[in-house]
N, CA, C and O of each residue as an XYZ file, in Angstrom:
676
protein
N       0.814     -1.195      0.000
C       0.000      0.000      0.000
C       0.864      1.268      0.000
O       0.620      2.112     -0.863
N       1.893      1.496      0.921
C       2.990      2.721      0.649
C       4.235      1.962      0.373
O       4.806      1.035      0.950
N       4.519      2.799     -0.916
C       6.053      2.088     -0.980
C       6.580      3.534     -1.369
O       5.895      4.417     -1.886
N       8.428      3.644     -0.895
C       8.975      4.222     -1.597
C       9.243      4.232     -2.528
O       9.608      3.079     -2.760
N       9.423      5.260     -4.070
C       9.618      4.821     -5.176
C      11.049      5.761     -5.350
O      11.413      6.858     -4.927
N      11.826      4.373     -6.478
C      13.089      5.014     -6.805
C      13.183      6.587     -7.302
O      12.346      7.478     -7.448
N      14.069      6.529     -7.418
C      14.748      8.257     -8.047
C      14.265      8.311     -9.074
O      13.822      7.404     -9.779
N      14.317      9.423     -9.243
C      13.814     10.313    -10.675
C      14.343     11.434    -11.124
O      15.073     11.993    -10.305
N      14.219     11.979    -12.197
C      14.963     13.533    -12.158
C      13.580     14.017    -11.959
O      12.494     13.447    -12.068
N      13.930     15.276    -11.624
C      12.860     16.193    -10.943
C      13.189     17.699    -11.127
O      14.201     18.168    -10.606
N      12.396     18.411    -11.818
C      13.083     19.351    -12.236
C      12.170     20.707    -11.789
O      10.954     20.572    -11.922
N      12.714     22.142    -11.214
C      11.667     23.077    -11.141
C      11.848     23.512    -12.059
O      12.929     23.494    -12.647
N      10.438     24.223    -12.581
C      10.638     25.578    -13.665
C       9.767     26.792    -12.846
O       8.753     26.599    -12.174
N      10.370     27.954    -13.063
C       9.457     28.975    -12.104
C      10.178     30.074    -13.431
O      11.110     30.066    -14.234
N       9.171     30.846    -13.051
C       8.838     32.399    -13.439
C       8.358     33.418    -12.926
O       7.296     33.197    -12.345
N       8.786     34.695    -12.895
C       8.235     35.830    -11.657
C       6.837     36.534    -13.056
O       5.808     37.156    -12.793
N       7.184     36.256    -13.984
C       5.736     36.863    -15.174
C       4.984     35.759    -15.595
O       5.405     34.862    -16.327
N       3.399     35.882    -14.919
C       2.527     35.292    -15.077
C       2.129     35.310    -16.456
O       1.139     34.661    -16.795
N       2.817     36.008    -17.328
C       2.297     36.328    -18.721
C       3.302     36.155    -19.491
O       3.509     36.680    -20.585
N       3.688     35.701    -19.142
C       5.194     34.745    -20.025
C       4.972     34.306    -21.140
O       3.829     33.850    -21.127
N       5.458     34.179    -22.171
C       5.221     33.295    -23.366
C       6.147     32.159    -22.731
O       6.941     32.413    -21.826
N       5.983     30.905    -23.270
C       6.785     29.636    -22.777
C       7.528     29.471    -24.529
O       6.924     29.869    -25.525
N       8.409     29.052    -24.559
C       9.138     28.822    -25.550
C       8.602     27.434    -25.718
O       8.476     26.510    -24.914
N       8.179     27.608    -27.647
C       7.419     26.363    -27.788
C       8.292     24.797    -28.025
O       7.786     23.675    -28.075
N       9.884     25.211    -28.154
C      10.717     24.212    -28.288
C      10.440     23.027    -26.468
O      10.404     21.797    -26.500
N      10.335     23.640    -25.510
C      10.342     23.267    -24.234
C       8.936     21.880    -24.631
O       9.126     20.664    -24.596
N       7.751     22.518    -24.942
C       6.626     21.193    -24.939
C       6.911     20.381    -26.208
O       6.871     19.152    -26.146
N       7.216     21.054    -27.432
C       7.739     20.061    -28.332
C       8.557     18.688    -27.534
O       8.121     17.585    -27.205
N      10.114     19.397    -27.381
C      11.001     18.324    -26.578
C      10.372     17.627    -25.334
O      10.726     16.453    -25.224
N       9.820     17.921    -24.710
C       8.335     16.967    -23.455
C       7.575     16.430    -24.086
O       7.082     15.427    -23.569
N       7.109     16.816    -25.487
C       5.737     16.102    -26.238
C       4.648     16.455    -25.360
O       3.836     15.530    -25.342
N       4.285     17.473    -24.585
C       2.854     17.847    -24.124
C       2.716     19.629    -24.067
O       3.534     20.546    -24.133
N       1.149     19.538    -23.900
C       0.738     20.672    -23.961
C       0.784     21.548    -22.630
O      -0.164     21.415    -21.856
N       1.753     22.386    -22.318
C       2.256     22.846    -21.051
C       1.204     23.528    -19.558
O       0.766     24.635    -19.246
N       1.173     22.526    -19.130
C      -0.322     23.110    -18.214
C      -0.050     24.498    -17.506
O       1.033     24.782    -16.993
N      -0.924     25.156    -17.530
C      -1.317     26.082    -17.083
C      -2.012     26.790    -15.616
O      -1.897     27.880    -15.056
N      -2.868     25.384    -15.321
C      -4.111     26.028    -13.942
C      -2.957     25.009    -13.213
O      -2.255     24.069    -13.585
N      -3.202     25.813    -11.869
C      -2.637     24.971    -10.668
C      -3.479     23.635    -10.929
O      -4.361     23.380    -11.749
N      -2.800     22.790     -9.800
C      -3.139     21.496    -10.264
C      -3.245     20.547    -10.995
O      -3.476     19.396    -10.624
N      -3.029     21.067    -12.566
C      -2.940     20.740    -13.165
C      -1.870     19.689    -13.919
O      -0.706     19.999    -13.667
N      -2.006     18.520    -14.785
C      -0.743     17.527    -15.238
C      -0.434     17.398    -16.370
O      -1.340     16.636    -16.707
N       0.303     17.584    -17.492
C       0.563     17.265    -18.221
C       1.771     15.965    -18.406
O       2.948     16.068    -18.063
N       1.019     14.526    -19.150
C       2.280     13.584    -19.208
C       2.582     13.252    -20.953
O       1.790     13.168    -21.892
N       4.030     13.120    -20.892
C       4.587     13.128    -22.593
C       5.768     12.087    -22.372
O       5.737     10.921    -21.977
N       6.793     12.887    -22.753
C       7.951     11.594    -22.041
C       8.549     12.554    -20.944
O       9.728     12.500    -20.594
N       7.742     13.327    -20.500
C       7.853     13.375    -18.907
C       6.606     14.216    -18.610
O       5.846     14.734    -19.428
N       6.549     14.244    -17.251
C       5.050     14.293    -16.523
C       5.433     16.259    -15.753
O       6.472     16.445    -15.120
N       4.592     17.227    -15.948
C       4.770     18.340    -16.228
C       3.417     18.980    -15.011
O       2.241     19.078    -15.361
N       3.908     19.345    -13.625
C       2.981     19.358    -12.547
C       2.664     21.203    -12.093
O       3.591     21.860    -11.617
N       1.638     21.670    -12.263
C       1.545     22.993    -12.413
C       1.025     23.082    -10.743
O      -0.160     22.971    -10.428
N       2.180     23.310     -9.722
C       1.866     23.243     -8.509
C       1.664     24.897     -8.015
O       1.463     25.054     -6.810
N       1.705     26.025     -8.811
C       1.479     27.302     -8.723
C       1.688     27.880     -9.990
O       2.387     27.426    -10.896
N       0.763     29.328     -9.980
C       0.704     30.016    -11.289
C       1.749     30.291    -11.945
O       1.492     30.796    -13.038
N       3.106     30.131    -11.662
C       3.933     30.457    -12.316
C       5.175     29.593    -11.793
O       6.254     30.187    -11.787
N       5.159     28.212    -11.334
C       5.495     27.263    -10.625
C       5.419     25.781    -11.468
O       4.340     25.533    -12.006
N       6.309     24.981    -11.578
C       6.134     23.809    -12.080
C       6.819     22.526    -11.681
O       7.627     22.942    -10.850
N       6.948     21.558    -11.741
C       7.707     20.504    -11.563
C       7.598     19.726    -12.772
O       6.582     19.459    -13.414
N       8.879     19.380    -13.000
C       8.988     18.161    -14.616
C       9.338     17.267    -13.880
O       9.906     17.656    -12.860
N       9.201     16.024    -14.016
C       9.428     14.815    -13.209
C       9.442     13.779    -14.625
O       8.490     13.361    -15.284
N      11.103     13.529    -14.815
C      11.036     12.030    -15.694
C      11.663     11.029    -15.223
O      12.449     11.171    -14.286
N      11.368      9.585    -15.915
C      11.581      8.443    -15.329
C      13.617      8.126    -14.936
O      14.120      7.313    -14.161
N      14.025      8.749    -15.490
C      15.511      8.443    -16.092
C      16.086      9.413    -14.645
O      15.602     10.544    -14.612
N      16.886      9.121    -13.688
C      17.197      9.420    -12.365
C      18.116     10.317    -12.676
O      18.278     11.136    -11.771
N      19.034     10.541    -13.964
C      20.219     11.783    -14.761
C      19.504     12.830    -14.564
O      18.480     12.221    -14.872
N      19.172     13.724    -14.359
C      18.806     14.891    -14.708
C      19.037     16.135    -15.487
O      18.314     17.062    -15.853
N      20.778     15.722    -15.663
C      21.339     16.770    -16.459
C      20.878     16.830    -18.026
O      20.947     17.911    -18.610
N      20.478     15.842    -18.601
C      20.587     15.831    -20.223
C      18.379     16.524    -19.764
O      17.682     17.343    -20.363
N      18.242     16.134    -19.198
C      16.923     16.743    -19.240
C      16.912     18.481    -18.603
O      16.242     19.465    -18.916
N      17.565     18.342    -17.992
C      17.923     19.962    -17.332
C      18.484     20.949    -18.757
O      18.108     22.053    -19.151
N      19.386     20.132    -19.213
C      20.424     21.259    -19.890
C      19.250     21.048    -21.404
O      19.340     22.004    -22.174
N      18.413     20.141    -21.771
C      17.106     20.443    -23.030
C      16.517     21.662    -22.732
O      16.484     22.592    -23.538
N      15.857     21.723    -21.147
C      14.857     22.593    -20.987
C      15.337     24.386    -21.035
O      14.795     25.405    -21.463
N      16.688     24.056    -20.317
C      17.485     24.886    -19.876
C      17.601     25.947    -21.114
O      17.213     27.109    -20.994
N      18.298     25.321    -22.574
C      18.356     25.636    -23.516
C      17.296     26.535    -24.694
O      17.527     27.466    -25.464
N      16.062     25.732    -24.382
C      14.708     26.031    -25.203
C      14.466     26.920    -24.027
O      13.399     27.461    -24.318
N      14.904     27.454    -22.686
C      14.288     28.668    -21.774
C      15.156     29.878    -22.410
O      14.710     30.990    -22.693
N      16.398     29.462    -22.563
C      16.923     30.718    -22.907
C      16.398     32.041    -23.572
O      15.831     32.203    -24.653
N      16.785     33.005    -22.524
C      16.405     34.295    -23.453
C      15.067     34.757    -23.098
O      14.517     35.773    -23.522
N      14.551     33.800    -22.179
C      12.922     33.740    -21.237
C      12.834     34.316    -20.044
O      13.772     34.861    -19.463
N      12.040     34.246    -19.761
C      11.824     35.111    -18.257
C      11.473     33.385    -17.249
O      11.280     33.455    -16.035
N      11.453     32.403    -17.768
C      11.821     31.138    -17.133
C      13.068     30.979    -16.831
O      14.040     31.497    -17.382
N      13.026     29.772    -15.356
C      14.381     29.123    -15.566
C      14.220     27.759    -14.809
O      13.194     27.489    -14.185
N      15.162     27.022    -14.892
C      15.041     25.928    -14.485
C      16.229     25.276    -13.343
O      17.419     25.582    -13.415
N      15.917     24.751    -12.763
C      16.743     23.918    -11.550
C      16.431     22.526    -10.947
O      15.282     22.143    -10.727
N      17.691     21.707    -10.665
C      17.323     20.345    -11.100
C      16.946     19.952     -8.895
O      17.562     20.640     -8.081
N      16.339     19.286     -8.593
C      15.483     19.006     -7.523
C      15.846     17.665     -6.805
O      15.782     17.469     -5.591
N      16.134     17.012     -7.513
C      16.318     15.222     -7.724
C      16.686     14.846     -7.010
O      16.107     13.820     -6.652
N      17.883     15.259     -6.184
C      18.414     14.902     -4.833
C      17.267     15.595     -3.740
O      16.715     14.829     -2.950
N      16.896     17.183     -3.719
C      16.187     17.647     -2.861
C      14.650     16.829     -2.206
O      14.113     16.766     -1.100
N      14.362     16.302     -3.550
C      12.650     15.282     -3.302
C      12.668     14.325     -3.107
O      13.751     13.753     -3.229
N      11.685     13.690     -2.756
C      11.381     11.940     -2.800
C       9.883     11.845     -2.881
O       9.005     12.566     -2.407
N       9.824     10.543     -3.756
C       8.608     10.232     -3.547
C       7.953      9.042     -3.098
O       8.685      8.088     -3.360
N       6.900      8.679     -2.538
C       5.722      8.109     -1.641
C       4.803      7.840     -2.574
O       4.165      8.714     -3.162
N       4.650      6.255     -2.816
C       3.520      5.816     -3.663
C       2.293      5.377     -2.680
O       2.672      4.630     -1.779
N       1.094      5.646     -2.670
C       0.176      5.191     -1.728
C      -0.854      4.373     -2.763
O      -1.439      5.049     -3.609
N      -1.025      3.317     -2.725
C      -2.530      2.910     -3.670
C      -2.897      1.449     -2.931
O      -2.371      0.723     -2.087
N      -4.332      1.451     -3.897
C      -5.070      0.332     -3.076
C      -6.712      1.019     -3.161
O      -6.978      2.160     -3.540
N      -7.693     -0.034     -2.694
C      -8.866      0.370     -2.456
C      -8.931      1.663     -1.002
O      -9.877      2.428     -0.814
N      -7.976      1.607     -0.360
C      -8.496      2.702      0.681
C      -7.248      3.933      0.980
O      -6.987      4.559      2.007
N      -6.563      3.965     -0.540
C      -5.486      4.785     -0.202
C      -6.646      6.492     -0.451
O      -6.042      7.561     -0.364
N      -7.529      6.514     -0.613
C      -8.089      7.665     -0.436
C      -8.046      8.048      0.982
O      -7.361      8.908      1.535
N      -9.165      7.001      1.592
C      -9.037      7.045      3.049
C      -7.580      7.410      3.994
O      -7.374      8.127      4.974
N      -6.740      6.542      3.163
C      -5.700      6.718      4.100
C      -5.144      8.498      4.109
O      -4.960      9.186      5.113
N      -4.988      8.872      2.803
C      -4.587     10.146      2.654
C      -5.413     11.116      3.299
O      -4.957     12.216      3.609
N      -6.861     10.715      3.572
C      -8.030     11.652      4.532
C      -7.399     12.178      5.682
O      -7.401     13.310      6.166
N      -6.746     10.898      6.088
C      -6.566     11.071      7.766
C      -5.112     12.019      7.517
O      -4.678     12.487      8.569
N      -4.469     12.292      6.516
C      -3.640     13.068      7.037
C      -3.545     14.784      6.533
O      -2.609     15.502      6.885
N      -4.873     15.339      5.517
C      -4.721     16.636      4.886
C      -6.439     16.840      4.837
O      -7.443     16.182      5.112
N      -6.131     18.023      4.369
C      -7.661     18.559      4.468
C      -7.981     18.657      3.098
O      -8.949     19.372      2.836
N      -7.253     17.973      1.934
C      -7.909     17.887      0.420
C      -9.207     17.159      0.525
O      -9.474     16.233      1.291
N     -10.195     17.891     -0.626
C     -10.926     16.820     -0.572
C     -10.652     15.826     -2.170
O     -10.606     16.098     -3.370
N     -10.527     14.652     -1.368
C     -10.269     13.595     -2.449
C     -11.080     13.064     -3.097
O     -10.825     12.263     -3.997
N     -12.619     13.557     -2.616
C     -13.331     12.593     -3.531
C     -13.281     12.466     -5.372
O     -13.141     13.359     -6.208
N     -13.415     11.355     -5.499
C     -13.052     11.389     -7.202
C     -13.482     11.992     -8.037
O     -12.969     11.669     -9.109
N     -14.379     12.935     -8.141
C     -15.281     13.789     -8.538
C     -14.453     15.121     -8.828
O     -14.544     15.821     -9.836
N     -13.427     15.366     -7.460
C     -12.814     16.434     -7.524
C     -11.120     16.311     -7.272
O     -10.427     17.315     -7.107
N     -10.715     15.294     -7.269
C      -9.452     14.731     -7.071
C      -9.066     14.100     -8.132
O      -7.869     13.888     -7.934
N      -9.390     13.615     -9.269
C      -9.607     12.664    -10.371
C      -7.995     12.439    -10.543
O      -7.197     13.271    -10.111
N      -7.640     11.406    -11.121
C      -5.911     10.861    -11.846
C      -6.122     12.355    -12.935
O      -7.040     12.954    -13.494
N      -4.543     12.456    -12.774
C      -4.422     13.851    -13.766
C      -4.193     15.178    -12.850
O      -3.798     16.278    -13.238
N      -4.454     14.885    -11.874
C      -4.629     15.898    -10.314
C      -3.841     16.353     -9.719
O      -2.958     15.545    -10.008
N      -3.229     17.241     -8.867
C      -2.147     17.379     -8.143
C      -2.503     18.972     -7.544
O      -3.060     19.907     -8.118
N      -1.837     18.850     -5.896
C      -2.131     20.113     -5.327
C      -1.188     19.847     -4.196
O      -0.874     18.739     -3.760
N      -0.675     21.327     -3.674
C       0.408     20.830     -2.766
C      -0.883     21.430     -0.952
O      -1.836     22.209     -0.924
N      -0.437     20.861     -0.159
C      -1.082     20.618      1.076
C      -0.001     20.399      2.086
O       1.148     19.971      1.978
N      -0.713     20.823      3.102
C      -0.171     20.174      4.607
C      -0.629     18.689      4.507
O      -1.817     18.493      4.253
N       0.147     17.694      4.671
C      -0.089     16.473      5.554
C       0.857     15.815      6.278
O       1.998     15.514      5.926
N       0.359     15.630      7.219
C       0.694     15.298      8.301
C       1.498     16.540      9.021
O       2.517     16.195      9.619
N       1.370     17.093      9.029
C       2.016     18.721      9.342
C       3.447     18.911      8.705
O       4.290     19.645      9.221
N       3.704     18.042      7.299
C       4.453     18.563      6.531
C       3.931     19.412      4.974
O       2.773     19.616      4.608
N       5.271     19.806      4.237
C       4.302     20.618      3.321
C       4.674     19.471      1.978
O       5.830     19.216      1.643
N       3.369     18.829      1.282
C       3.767     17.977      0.347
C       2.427     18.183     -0.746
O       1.266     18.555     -0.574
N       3.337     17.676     -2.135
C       2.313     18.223     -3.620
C       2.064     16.338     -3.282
O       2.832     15.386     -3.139
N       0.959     16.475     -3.272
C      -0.069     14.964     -3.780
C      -0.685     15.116     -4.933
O      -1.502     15.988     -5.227
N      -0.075     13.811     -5.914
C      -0.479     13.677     -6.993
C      -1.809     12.603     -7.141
O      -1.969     12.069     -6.043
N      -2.597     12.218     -7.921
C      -3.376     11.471     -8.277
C      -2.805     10.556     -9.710
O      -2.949     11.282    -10.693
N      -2.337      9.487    -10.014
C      -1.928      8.828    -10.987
C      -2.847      8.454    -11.810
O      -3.019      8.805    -12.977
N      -3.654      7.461    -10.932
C      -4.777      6.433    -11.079
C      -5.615      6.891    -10.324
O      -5.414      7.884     -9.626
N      -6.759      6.187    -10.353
C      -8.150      6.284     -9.386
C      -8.112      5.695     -8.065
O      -8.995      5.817     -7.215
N      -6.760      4.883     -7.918
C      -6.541      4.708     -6.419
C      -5.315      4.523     -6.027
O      -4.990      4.045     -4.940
N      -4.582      4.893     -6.894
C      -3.417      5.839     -6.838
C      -2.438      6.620     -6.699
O      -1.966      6.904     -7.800
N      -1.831      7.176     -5.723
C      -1.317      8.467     -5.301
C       0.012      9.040     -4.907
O       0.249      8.649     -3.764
N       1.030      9.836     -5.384
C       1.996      9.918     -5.023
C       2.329     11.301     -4.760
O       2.194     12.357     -5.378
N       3.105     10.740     -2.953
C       3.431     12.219     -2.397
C       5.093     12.586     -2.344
O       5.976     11.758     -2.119
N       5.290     14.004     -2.600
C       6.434     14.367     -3.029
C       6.508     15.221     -1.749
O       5.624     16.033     -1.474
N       7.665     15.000     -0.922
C       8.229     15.176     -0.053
C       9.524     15.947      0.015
O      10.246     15.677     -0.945
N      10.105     16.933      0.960
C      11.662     17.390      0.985
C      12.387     15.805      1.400
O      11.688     15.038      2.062
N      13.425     15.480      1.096
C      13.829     14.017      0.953
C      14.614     14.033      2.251
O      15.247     13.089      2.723
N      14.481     15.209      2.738
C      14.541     15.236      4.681
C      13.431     14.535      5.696
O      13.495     14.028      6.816
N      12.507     14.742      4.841
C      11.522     14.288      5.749
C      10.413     12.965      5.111
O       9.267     12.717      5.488
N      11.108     12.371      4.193
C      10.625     11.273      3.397
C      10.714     10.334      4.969
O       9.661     10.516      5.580
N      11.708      9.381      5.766
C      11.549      8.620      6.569
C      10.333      9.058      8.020
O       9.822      8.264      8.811
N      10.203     10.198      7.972
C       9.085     11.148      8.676
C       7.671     10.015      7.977
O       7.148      8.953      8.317
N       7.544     10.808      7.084
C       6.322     10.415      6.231
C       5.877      9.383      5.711
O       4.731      9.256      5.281
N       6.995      8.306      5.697
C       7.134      6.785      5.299
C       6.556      6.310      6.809
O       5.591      5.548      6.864
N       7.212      6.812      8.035
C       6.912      6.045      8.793
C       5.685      6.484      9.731
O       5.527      5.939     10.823
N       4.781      7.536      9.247
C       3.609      8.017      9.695
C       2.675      7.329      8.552
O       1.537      7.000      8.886
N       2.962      7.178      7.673
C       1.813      6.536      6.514
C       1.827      5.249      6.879
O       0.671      4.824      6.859
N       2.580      4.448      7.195
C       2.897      3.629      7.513
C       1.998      2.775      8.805
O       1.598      1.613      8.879
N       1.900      4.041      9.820
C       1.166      3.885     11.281
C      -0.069      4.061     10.980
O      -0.817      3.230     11.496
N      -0.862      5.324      9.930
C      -1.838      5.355      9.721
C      -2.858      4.187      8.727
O      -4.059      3.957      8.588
N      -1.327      3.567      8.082
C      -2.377      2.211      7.390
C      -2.613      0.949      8.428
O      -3.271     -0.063      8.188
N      -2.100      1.183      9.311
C      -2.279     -0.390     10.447
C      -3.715     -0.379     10.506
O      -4.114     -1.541     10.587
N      -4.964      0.723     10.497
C      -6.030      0.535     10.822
C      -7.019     -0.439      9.484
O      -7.981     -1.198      9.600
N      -6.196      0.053      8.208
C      -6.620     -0.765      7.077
C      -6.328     -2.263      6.980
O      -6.915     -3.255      6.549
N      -5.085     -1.972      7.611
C      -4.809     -3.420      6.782
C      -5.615     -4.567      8.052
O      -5.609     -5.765      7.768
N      -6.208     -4.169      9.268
C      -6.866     -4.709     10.275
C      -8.052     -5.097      9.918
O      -8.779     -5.855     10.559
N      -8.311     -4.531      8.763
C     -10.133     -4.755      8.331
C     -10.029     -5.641      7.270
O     -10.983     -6.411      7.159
N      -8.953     -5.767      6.294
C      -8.697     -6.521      5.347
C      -8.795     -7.796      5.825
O      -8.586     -8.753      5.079
């Protein structure tokens, strides 16, 4: 039900102008259409997390970060974007199962129901009185991105909070 998941590159992109043009070489080389609204996901051959208006996270499978840093880096040039690589700074927390909704209840005040949480989803929150972006993958699903300080924190509180599930199983 929680597992840690390996490394990844992880990349920020931020901007201080909400009215930025994005350089169209950047979603070409991602293959997606660059989200826009908080919360929002875009996935291509990497997954593109709009955690504030002018705020992003690129997250691809390949744990290097540099050959993906120095693409984006390149197609920013000359932008009022920029980019910085994260990969060591994060970690992530896979939660799924029939009651990984539930489980994530007990620790944030999102509301998860699927209606308004749907796969494709993402919003950053307090849980457990840390500050973490919860994603939605799947419909039961979920992965939380953590400072990779406080990943064994959060591993081992998710951890305490599933003993009540796995008791009913």
């Amino acid at each position: 039900m929680v597992n840690l998941l390996d490394p990844c590159s992880i990349l920020r992109v931020q901007t201080w102008d909400e009215n930025a043009a994005l350089a169209a070489g950047v979603e070409e080389g991602l293959g997606i259409a660059w989200p826009r609204h908080t919360g929002a996901v875009a996935s291509g051959r990497a997954d593109v997390l709009c955690i504030a208006p002018t705020d992003w996270l690129v997250m691809a499978s390949n744990p290097d970060a540099a050959s993906l840093l120095q693409g984006i880096e390149g197609a920013l040039k000359g932008s009022a974007y920029r980019a910085a690589t994260l990969s060591q700074a994060l970690a992530r927390i896979q939660i799924e199962g029939s009651q990984a909704r539930s489980l994530l209840a007990k620790g944030c005040a999102l509301d998860l129901h699927p209606h308004y949480f749907a796969a494709g989803r993402s919003a950053r929150t307090r849980f457990a009185g840390l500050p973490v972006i919860v994603r939605c993958t799947q419909s039961s699903t979920f992965v939380c991105i953590v400072t990779a300080s406080y990943r064994d924190y959060l591993l081992a509180w998710l951890n305490d909070a599933a003993l009540e599930f796995a008791a009913s199983t």
